[in-house]
N, C-alpha and C positions, 0 to 999 in steps of 0.2 A: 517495518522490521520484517514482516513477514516476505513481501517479494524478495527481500535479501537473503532469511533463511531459507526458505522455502527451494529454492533455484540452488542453493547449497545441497541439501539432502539430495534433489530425485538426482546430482550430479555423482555423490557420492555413490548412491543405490545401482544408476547408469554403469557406474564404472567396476563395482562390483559384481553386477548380470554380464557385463561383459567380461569380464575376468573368467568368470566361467563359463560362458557363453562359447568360448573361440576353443579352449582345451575340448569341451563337450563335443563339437562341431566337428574337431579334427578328429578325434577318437570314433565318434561316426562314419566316419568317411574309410578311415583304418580298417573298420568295422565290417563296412559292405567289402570296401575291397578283399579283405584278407578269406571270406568265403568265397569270392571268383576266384583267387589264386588256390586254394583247398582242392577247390570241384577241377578247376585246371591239374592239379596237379595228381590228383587222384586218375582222369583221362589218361595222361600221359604216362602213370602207373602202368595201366592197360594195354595202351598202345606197346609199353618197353616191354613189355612181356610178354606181346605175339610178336615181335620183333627180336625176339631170344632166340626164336627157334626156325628163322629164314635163313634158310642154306642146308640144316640138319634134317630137316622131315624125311621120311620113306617114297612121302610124296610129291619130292623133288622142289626145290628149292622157289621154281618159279611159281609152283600152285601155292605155296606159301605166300609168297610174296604180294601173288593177284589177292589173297585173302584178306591179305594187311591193304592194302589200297583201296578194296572194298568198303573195309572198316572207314579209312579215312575218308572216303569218297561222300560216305555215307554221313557221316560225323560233322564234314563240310555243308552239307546240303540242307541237313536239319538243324543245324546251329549257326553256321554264319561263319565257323572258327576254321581258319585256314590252319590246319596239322600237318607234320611232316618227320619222315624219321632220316636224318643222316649221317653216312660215315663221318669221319675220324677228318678225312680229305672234301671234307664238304660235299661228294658226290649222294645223291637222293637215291634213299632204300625204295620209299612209300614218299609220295607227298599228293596232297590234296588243296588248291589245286593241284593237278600232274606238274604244270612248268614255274611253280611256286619254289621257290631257293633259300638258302640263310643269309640274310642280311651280312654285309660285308661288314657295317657300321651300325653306331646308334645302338638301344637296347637289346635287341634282338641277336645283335652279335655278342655282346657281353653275357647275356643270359647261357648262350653258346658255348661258350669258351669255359663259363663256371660249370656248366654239366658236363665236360671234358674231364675235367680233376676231381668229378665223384659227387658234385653237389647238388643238390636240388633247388629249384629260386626260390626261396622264401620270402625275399624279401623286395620287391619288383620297385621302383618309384612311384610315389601315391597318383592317383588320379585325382582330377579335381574335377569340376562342375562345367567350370568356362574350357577346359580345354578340349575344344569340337573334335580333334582328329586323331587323339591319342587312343594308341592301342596299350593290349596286354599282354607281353609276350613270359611266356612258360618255357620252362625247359627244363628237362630228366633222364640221366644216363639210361643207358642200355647197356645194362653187365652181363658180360658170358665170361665163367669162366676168374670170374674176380676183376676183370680187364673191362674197361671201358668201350666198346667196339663201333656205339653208335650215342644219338642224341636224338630223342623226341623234343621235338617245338610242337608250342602250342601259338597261335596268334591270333588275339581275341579283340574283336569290337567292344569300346565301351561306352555306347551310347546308352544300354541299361544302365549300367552299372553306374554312370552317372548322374542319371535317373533318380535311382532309388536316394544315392546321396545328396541331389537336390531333395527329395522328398525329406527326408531326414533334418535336413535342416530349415525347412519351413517349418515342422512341427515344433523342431529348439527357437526359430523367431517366435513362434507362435506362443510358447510356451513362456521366453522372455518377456512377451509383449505381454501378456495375461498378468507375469510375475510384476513387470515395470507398474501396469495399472494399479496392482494393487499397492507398489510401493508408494507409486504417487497418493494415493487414497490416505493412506496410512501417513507419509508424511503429512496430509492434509490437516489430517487428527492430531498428530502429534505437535505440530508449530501452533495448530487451534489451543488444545490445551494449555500449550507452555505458556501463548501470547496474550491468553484471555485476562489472565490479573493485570498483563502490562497496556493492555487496552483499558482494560477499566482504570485502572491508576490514571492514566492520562486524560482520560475522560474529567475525571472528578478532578486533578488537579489542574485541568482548563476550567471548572465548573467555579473552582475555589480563587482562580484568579481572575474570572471577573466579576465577582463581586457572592457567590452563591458558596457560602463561607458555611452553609451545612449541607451539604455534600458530604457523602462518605464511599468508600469502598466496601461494597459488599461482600461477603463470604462466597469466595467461588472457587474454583479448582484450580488446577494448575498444580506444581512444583512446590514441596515446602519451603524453600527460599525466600519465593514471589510472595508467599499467602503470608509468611513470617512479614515482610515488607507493605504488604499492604496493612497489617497489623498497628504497624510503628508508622506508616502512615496518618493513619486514622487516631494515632493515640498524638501524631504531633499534632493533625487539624485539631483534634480538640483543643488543646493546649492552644494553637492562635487564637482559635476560636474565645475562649476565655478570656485572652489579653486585648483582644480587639474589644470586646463586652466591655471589660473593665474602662478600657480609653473613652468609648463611647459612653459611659455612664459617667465616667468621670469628667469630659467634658461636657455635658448634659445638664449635670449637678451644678458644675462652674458656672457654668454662663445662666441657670436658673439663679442661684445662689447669688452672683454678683449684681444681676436687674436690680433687685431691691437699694441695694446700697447706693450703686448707680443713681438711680429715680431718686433717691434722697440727696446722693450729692449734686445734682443738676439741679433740684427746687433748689436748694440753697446758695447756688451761684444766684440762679434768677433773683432770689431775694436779697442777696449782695449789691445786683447792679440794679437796685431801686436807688440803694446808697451812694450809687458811684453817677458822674456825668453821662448824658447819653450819648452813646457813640464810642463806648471807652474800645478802646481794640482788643485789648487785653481779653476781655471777658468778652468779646465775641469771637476769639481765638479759644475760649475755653470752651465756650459755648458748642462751635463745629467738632472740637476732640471731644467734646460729650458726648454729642451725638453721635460722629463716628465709632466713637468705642461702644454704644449701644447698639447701632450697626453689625459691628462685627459679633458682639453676644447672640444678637438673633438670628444674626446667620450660622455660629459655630451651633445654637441649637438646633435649628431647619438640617443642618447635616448632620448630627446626631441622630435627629428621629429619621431621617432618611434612608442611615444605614440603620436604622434597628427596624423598620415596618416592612411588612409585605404590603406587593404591589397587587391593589385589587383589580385583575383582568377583568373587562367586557369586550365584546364587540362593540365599537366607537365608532362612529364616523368620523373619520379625521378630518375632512375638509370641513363640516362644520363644527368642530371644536377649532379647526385651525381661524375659521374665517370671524368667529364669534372671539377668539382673541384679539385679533388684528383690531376688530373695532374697538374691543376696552380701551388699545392702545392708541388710537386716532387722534383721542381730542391730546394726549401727549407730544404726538407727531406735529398737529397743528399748530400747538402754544413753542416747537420749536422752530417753526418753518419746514418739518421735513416733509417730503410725502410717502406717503405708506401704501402699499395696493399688497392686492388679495390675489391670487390663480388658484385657486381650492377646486379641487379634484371630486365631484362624489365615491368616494374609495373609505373602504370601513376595514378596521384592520384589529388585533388585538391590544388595548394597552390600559391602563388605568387613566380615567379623565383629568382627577385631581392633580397625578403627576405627571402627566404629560401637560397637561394647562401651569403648572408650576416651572417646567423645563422651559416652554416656548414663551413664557413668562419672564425667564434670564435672558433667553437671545433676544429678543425683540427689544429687552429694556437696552440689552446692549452693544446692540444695533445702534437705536437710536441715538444711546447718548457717545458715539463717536462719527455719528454722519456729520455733515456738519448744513446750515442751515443752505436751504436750494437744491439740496443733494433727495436723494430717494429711495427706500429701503424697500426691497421686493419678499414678497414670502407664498411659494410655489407648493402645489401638491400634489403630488403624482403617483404611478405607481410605478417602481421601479425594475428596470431590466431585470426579466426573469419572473418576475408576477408574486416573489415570496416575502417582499418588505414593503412599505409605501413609506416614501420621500417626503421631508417637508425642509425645504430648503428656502433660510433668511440669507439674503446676499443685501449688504450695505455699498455705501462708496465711501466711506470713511481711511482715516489713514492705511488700515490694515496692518497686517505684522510682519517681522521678516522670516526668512524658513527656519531657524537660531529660535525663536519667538513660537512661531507654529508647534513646534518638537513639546515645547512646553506649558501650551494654553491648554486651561481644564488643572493643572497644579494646583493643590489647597496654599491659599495665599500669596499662590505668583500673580505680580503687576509687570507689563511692562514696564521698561524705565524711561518710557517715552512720554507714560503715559499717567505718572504718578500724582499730579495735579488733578486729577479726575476722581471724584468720591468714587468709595468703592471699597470692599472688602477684600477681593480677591477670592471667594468663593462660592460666586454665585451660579459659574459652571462646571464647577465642584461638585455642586450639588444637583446641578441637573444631571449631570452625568451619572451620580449615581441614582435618583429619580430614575432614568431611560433603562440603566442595565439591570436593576433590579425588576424590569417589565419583559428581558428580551429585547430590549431596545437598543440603540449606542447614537454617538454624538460624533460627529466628523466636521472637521477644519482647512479648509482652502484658502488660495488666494482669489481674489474676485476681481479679474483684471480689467481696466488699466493697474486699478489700487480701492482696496478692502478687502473686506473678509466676508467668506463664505461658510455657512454653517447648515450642514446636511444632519437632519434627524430622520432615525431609520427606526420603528414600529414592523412588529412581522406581522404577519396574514392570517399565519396558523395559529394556533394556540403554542405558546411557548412552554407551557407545561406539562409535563411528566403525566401521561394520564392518569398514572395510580394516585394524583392528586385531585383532579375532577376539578369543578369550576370553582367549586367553595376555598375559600382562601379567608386569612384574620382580616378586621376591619384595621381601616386604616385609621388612628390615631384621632382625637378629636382637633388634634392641631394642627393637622395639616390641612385642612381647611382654608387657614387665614392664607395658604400659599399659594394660594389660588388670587390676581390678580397683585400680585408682590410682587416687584421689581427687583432683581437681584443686579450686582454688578462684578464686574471682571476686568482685563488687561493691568 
């Protein structure tokens, strides 16, 4: 969220610096100009006014006149500014150069013509920065008498004067730029603050959905809106939090509660069919839904205390908890025909042994019981691209599943329907899965081609927990225990 507001702001901020930016700039430039046209016009004040009096002196008309040419002669040579004073007829009183004229066209004639009718230029067209060869031309009556008689031009280089207006506006870039950094800074802080609850919310409620169901959002800053929300946030987790306790307790109690009665009504069949012939069908049709539905009791409790325990992290070696599985599993493998091999890794990684040894406990069982006999079941250990999780990957050759089937394996209680003749509860990677993600861990499903199924278990490297928890963590149940070489099943 933040590249999208963020790129918003310093746009908004951008376009506001420039808004004033460009007014500022030209007002600058107005600025410098409008003192060269002043100081021009003030010259040409002077000049009209020893030009008053060319023709009337005692001292005859031409020493006047040499006097005025002096002036401009002078005026040229120490400024650069080509002057000039002339009639009404265009003909030159004084000009400096001497063989210097009035423009017939362009500014210089217009500035001309307006000092003809009594006016002074005040108002020249702007100079700008890129235009290398523009001049400045001035121009100011010569009144004798009330009457107009003559015209001082002035025509002025503006390589200063564009000068100074480039100057002028590198210090407004400079000034923008300083202004821009800080806005960007300031936006920086500003999306930081707004976005830090929306950060932590998200956080926590990735935390909450995979399985870390006390997670909370902590008291941070930001917006009263946000903080209100994170509020009612935290007041809904609790509130799941509660209803998940309660399910989890409730079936807990259930499947506690029902063993007893269970185990009473299966002695009782057994001592039924003392009475009945042997082989009756009946009562060894009862017999396997006895035992299935005790099945499924010890498995809906195995994922009961699954999601109610913390997972006690060490550093493990995986490959030999992986390789010391394999073998429990062996003389299984054998009494089926299957074969079973080991690739174990020396790679140590962080996880709990009992529930990790409980997890690779369900694939392997079921694994095995859909290879089918001649067929061979692989279980690989590695460390996986990028060096932050280590692999343990069962791949069978059994039927496999289709992509429909995939989307859905690891479901409390899904079977395929291909596959419904096969003992089994349906929750036995149910339960590994939450065994793994309760450690940092997760559980991944392929196909394993020509045809089976591929099962990637992923263990991180690092310590998955939060350091302000440290290593110390609740023991794990005395009942998890027995789940350690227990066969769970699935499909």
């Amino acid at each position: 969220m933040r590249t999208r507001l963020l790129p918003l702001l310093i746009v908004l901020m951008a376009g506001v610096l420039l808004a004033l930016g460009f007014p500022l700039a030209a007002s600058t430039a107005a600025s410098e100009q409008q003192r060269v046209v002043v100081d021009r016009l003030d010259d040409a004040a002077r000049f009209a006014a020893l030009a008053q009096f060319v023709g009337e002196s005692r001292f005859g008309p031409d020493e006047r006149r040499s006097t005025l040419g002096a002036e401009l002669a002078s005026y040229h040579e120490v400024y650069g500014i080509r002057a000039g004073i002339f009639y009404r007829d265009n003909r030159s009183m004084a000009a400096a150069p001497e063989d210097w004229v009035v423009p017939y066209e362009g500014e210089g004639r217009r500035a001309f013509n307006e000092a003809l009718l009594g006016r002074r230029s005040h108002d020249p067209p702007q100079v700008w920065p890129w235009q290398g060869h523009a001049r400045l031309t001035i121009a100011s009556p010569v009144v004798r008498d009330g009457d107009v008689v003559a015209v001082v031009v002035t025509d002025s280089p503006t390589g200063e004067l564009r000068s100074r207006i480039l100057r002028g506006w590198l210090l407004i870039f400079a000034g923008e730029a300083a202004a821009m950094l800080l806005a960007v800074g300031a936006a920086f802080r500003l999306t930081g603050w707004v976005l830090k609850p929306v950060r932590v919310l998200d956080t926590v409620t990735h935390d909450i959905a995979t399985g870390r169901m006390n997670s909370r959002v902590a008291a941070a800053g930001g917006p009263p809106e946000l903080r209100r929300l994170a509020d009612s946030f935290n007041e809904m987790a609790d509130h799941v939090e509660d209803v998940l306790e309660q399910q989890r307790a409730f079936v807990a109690d259930a499947s506690h509660q029902l063993r007893n009665p269970l185990a009473a009504l299966l002695l009782r069949i057994e001592l039924l069919a003392l009475e009945l012939p042997e082989g009756n069908e009946e009562i060894a049709s009862v017999r396997t839904e006895g035992k299935r539905l005790a099945q499924v009791l010890d498995d809906l409790l195995d994922l009961a205390l699954a999601e109610h325990t913390a997972a006690e992290l060490r550093l493990t070696d995986i490959g030999a908890l992986t390789a010391e599985r394999v073998a429990s599993w062996r003389p299984v493998a054998d009494d089926k025909g299957v074969a079973i091999s080991a690739d174990t890794a020396a790679v140590t990684a962080w996880a709990d042994p009992v529930t990790l040894s409980s997890a690779l406990d369900a694939v392997i069982d079921n694994a095995l019981k859909f290879t089918p006999t001649g067929a061979d079941v692989t279980v690989v250990t590695r460390l996986a691209a990028g060096g932050e999780t280590v692999e343990i990957e069962i791949a069978d050759h059994g039927p496999g599943l289709t992509d429909e089937e995939l989307e859905r394996i690891g479901d409390r209680f899904w079977r395929s329907g291909r596959h419904q003749n096969v003992n089994g509860s349906g929750l036995g990677l149910s339960i590994s899965r939450v065994l793994l993600t309760a450690g940092g861990g997760s559980i991944a499903y392929a196909h394993n081609p020509p045809h089976g199924l591929k099962v990637t278990v992923r263990v991180p490297r690092n310590d998955p927990r939060p350091a302000e928890e440290g290593p110390a963590r609740r023991d794990l149940g005395a009942g998890d225990d027995r789940k350690r070489g227990q066969g769970f099943t699935e499909r």
